[in-house]
C-alpha positions as CSV (number, residue, x, y, z in Angstrom):
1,X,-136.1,120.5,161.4
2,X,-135.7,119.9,157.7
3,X,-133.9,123.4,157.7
4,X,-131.2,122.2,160.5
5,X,-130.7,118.7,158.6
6,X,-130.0,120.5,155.4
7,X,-127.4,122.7,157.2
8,X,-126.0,119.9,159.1
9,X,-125.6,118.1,155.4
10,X,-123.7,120.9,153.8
11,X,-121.5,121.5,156.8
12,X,-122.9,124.8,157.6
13,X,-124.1,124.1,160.8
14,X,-123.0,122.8,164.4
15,X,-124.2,119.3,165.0
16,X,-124.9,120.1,168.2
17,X,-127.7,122.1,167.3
18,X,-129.4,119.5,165.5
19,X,-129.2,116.6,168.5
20,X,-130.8,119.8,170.8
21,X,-133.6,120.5,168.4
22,X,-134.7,116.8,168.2
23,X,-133.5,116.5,172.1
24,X,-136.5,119.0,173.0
25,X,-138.6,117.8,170.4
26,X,-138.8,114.5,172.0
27,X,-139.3,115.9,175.6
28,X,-141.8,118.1,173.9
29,X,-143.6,115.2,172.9
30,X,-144.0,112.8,175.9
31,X,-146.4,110.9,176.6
32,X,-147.6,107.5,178.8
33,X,-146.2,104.6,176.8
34,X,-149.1,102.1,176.2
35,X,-146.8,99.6,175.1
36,X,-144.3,99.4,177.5
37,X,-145.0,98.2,181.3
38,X,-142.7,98.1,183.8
39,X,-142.7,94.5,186.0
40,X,-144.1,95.4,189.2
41,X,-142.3,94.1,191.9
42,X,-143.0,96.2,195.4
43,X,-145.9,95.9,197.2
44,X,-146.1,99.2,198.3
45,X,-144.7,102.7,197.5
46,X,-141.2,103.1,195.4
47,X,-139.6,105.9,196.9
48,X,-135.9,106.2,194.6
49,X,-135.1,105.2,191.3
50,X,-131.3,105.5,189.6
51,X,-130.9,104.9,185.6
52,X,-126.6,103.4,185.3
53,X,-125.0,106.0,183.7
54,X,-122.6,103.5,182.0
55,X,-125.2,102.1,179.8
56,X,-127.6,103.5,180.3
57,X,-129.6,99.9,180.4
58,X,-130.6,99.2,184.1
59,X,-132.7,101.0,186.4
60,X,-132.7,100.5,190.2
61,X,-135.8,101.2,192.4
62,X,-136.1,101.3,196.5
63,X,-139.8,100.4,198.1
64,X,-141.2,101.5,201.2
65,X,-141.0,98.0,201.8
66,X,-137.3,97.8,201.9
67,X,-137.2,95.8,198.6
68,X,-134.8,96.8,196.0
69,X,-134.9,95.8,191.9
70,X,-133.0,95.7,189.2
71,X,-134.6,96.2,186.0
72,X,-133.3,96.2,182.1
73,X,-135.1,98.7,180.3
74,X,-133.9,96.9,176.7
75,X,-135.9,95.3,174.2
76,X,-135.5,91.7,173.8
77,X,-138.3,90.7,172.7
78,X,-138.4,92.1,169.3
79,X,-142.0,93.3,169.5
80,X,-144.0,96.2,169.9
81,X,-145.3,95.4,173.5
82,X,-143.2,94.5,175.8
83,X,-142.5,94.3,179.3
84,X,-139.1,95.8,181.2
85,X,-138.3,92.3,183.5
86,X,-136.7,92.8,187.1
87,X,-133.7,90.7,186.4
88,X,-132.0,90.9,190.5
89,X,-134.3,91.6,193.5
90,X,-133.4,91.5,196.9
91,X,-136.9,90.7,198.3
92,X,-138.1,90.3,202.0
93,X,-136.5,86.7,202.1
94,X,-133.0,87.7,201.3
95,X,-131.4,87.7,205.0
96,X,-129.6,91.3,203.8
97,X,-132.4,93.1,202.5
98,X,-133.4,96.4,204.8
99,X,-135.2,96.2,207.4
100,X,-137.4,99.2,206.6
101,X,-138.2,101.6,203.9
102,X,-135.4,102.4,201.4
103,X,-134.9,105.9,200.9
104,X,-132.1,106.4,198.5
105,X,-130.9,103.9,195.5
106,X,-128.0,104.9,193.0
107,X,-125.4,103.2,190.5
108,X,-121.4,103.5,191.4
109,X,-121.4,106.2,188.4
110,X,-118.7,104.0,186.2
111,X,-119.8,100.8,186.0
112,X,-122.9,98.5,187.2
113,X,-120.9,96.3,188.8
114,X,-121.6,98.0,192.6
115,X,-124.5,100.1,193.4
116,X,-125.3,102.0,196.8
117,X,-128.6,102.4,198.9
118,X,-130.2,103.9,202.1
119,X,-133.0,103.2,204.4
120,X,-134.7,104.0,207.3
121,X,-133.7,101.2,209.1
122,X,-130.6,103.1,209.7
123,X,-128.4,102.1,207.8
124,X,-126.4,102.4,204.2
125,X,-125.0,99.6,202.2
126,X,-123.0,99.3,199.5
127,X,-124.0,95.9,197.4
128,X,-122.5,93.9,195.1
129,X,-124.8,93.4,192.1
130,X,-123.0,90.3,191.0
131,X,-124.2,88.5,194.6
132,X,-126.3,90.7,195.8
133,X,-124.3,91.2,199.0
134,X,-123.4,94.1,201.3
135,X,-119.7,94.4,200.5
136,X,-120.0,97.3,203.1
137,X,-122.7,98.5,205.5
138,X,-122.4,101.5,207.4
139,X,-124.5,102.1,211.0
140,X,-126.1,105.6,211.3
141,X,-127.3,106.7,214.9
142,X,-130.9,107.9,212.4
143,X,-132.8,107.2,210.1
144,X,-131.5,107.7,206.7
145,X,-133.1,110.6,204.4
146,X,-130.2,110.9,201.4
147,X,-126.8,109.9,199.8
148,X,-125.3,110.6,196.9
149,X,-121.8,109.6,195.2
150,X,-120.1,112.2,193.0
151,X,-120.8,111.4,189.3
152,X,-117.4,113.2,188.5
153,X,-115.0,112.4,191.4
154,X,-111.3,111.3,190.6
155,X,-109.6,112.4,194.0
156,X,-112.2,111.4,196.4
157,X,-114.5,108.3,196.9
158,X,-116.8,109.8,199.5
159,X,-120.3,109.5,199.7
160,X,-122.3,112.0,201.6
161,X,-125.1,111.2,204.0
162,X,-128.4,113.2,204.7
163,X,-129.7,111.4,208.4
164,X,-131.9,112.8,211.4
165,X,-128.8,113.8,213.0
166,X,-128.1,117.7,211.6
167,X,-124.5,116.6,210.7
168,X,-123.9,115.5,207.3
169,X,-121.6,112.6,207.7
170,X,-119.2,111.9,204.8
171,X,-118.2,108.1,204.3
172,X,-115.1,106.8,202.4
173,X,-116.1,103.8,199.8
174,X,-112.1,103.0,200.1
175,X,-111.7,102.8,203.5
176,X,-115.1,101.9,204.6
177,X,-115.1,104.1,207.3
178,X,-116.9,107.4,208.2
179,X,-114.0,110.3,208.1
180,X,-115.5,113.8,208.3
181,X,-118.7,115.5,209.6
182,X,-120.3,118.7,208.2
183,X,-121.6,120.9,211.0
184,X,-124.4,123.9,210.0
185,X,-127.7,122.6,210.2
186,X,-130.2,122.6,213.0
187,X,-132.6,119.8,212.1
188,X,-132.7,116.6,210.1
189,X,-130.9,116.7,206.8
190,X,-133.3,115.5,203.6
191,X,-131.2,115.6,200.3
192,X,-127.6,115.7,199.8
193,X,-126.2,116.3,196.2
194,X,-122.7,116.6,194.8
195,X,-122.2,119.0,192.5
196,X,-121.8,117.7,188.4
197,X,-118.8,120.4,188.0
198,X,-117.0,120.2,191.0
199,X,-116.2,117.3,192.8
200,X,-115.5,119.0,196.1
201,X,-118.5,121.2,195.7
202,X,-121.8,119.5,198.3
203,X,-125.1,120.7,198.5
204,X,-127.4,120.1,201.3
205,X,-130.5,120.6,202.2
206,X,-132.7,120.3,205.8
207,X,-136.0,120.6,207.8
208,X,-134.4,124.1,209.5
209,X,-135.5,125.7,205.6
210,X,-131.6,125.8,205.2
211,X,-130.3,124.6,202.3
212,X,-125.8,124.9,202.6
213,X,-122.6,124.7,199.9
214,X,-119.7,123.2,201.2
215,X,-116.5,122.7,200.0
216,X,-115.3,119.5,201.6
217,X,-111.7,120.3,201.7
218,X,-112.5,123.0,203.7
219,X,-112.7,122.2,207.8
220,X,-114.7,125.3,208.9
221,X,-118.1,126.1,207.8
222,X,-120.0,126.1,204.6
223,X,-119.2,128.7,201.7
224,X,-122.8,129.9,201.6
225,X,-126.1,129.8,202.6
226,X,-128.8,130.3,200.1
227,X,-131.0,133.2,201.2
228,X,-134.6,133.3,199.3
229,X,-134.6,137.0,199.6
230,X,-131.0,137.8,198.6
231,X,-130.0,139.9,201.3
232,X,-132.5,142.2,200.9
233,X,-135.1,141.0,204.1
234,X,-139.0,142.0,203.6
235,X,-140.6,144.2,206.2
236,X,-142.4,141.3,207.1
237,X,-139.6,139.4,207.9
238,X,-137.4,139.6,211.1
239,X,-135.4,136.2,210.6
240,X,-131.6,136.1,211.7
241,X,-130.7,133.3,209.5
242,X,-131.0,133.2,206.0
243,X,-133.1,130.5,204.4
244,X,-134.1,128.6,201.4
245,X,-137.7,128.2,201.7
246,X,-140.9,128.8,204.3
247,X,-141.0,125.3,205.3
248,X,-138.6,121.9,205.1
249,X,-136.4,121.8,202.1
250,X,-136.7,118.4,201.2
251,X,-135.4,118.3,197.5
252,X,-132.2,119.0,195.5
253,X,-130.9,118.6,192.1
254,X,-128.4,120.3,190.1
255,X,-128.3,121.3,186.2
256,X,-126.0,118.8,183.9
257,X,-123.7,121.5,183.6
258,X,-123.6,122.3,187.2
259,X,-124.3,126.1,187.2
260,X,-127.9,126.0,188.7
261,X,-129.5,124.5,191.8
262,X,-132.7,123.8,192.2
263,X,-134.7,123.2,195.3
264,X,-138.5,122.4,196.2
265,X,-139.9,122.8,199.9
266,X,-142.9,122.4,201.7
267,X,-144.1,125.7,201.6
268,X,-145.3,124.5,197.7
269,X,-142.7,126.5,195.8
270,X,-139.5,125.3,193.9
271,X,-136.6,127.7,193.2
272,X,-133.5,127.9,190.8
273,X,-130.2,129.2,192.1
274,X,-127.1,130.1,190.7
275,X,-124.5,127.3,192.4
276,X,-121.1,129.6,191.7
277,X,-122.6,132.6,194.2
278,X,-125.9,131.3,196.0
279,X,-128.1,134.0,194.3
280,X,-131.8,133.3,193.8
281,X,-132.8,133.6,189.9
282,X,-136.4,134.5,191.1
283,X,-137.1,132.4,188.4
284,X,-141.0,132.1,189.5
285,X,-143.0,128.4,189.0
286,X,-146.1,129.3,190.7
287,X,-147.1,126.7,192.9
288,X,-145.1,123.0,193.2
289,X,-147.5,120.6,195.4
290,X,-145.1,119.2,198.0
291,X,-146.4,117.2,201.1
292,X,-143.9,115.1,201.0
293,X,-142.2,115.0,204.4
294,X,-138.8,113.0,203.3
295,X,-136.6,113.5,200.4
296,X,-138.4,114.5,197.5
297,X,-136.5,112.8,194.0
298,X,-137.0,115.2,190.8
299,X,-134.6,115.6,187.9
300,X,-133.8,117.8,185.1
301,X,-133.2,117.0,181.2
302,X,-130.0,117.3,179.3
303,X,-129.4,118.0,175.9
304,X,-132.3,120.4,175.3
305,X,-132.6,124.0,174.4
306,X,-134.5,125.0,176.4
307,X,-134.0,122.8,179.8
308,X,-137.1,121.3,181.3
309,X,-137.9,120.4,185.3
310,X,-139.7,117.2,186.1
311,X,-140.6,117.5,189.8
312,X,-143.3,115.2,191.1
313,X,-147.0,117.3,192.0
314,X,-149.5,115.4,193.8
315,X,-150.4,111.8,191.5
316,X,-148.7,113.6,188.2
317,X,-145.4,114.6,187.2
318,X,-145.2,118.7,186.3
319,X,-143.1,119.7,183.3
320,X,-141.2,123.2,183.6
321,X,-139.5,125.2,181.4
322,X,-136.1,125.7,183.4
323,X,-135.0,129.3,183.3
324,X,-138.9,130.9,182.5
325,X,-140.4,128.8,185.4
326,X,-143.6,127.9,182.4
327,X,-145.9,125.0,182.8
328,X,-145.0,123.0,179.9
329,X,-147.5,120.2,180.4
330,X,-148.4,118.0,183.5
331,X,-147.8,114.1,183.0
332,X,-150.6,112.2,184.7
333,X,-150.5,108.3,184.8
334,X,-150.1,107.6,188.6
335,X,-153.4,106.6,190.9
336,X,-151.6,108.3,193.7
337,X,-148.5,110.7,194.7
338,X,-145.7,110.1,192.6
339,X,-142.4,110.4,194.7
340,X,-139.2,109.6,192.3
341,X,-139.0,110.5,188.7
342,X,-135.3,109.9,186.5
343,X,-134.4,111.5,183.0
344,X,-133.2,109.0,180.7
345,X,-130.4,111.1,178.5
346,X,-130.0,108.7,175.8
347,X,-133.8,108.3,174.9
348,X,-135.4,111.4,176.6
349,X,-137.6,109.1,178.6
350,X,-139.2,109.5,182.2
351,X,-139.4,107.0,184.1
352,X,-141.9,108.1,187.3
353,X,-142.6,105.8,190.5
354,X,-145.2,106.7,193.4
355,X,-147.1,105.3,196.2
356,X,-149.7,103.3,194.0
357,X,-146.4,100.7,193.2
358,X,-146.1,101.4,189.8
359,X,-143.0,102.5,187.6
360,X,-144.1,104.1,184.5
361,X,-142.0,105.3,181.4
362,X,-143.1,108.6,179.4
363,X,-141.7,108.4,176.1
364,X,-141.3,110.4,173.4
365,X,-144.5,109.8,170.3
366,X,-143.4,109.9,166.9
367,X,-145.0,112.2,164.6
368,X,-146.0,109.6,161.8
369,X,-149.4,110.6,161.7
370,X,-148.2,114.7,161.0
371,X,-146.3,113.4,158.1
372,X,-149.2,110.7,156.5
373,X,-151.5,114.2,156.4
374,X,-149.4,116.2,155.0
375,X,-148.6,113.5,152.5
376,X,-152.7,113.0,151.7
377,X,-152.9,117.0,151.0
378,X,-150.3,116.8,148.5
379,X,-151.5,113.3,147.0
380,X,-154.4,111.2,147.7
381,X,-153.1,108.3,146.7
382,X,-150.9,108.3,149.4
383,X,-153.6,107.2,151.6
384,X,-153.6,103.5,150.3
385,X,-150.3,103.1,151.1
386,X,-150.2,100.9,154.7
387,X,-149.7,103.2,158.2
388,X,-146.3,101.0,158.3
389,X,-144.4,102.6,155.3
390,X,-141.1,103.3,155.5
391,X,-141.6,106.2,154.1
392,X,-143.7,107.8,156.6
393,X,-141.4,106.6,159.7
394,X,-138.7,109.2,161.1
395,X,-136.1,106.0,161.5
396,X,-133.8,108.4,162.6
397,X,-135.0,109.6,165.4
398,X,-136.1,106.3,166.8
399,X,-135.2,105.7,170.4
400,X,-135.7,101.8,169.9
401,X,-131.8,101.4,167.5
């Protein structure tokens, strides 16, 4: 590290590199944050949870009660210990909260002012925060598994739907109206995810082990099917369609840069695929606990070299090293299956939710204590100094400016 500052300093060195070092440093380094809790708010399971990408300041999160919260994740208090307030709720008395679970949460991806969720109660809405009203609701003849808005989109305003009905259903924020259906699965549809290069570009993935790529502009079918095996069918296997997984796929999420998908199923095993061609990486990540029988919410970090997976296994969160499929480290906290887990960009934090009701937030620890023993071997008078120095703080790292 003290090798990349000194480059950085003397203009020898991309900046870039620097802000990745400390980037995976950080993730590296996470850990359950005993000084930050997280107001708890639902009575039973949290199922989704969005982070705005504006500001990177408010985090929404959707019960299996069919409560939804708005929390802000700053520091106002000005002290060590604090406590992340809900600061908008729409609880069970509000007359437009959902009826039943809420399966799907997320910011409009350029501002806070609007955000988006989906339940099992059938339906979608699309809420004002400033009220806390439905500006739009759209029916669905299902229940509700998935929808996502495009984090890049220009030309288009649609959202795409994941319901028990095997057609996607694509829904126009402009016109509030439903105007075009994607027709290739043969069973429910669980995750839906637009892709973070190409606004056109849809992934989506269902119970029939199918997971498709669409191109939206496109009227006939899909561009490709991801096929586990590549084209080249075991001995064992006699299938006529090509598929995704052994089981239900129940889980998508794309790289920041958009050239890699990944995927979890049921049949315990999570894959990474290259999103320009469909082809399997056979990147290999042993086994990925997955019970789960609806949408399954894991993320990916940005900004590190290498990239790590957080994907949800059993009551803990399991850390991967992206392209080598290693174990980095597996975060346990939870008193019982963790559902929903976000990357927070800006800090390298993890914010985690699960059936027990709580939201926790893995944060990165800072390495004062490394630097105070290295600074008693040197000199022991060092040791008098108070744990609170300046001196022995990495200020510039801190994720609290």
């Amino acid at each position: 590290m003290l090798g990349l500052l000194s480059a950085r300093q003397a203009g020898l060195d991309d900046p870039l590199r620097l802000r990745r070092a400390e980037s995976t440093r950080r993730v590296l380094s996470l850990k359950l944050n005993p000084d930050r809790d997280v107001e708890r708010i639902h009575g039973n399971g949290i199922n989704a949870i969005d982070i705005d990408a504006a500001e990177g300041r408010y985090m929404l999160s959707g019960g299996a009660d069919g409560v939804i919260v708005i929390y802000d994740l700053e520091n106002h208090s000005g002290k060590q210990q604090y406590t992340c307030k809900a600061v908008r709720t729409v609880g069970r008395s509000s007359r437009h909260v959902h009826r039943f679970s809420v399966e799907s949460v997320q910011w409009y991806p350029y501002d806070t002012g609007m955000f988006v969720s989906s339940s099992f109660d059938k339906t979608m809405k699309v809420w004002d925060t400033e009220t806390l009203k439905p500006a739009e609701v759209f029916e669905f003849e299902g229940n509700v598994y998935s929808h996502h808005l495009s984090p890049i989109a220009r030309k288009h305003s649609l959202i795409a739907v994941g319901t028990k009905n095997p057609k996607i259903q694509l829904c126009d924020l402009k016109s509030g109206s439903r105007i075009h259906v994607l027709q290739g699965h043969r069973a429910e549809v669980l995750s839906v995810r637009w892709s973070p290069r190409y606004e056109y570009i849809l992934a989506t993935a269902s119970a029939d082990s199918k997971v498709n790529v669409w191109d939206v502009r496109r009227a006939s079918g899909s561009l490709f099917t991801l096929d586990q095996h590549n084209g080249e069918k075991s001995k064992a296997s006699s299938q006529a369609v090509n598929t995704a997984h052994n089981g239900r796929v129940n889980g998508l999420c794309f790289t920041s840069d958009g050239l890699f998908l990944l995927t979890t199923g049921t049949d315990d095993r999570m894959r990474l695929w290259n999103s320009a061609n469909g082809e399997n990486t056979l990147v290999n990540y042993g086994k990925v606990c997955n019970e789960s029988r609806k949408r399954l919410q894991f993320t990916v970090s940005r900004g590190c070299s290498p990239e790590f997976v957080f994907v949800p296994c059993g009551s803990s969160v399991a850390v991967y090293a992206l392209h080598t499929g290693k174990l980095v480290t597996m975060l346990r906290g939870h008193y019982n299956n963790v559902d929903c887990c976000e990357f927070h960009p800006d800090y390298q934090e993890v914010y985690s939710g699960g059936k027990d009701g709580n939201l926790l937030a893995w944060v990165p620890v800072v390495r004062t204590a490394d630097v105070e023993e290295e600074s008693n071997g040197i000199n022991k008078g060092a040791a008098s100094l108070p744990a609170g120095n300046p001196a022995f703080q990495d200020n510039w790292s801190s994720d609290e400016d």
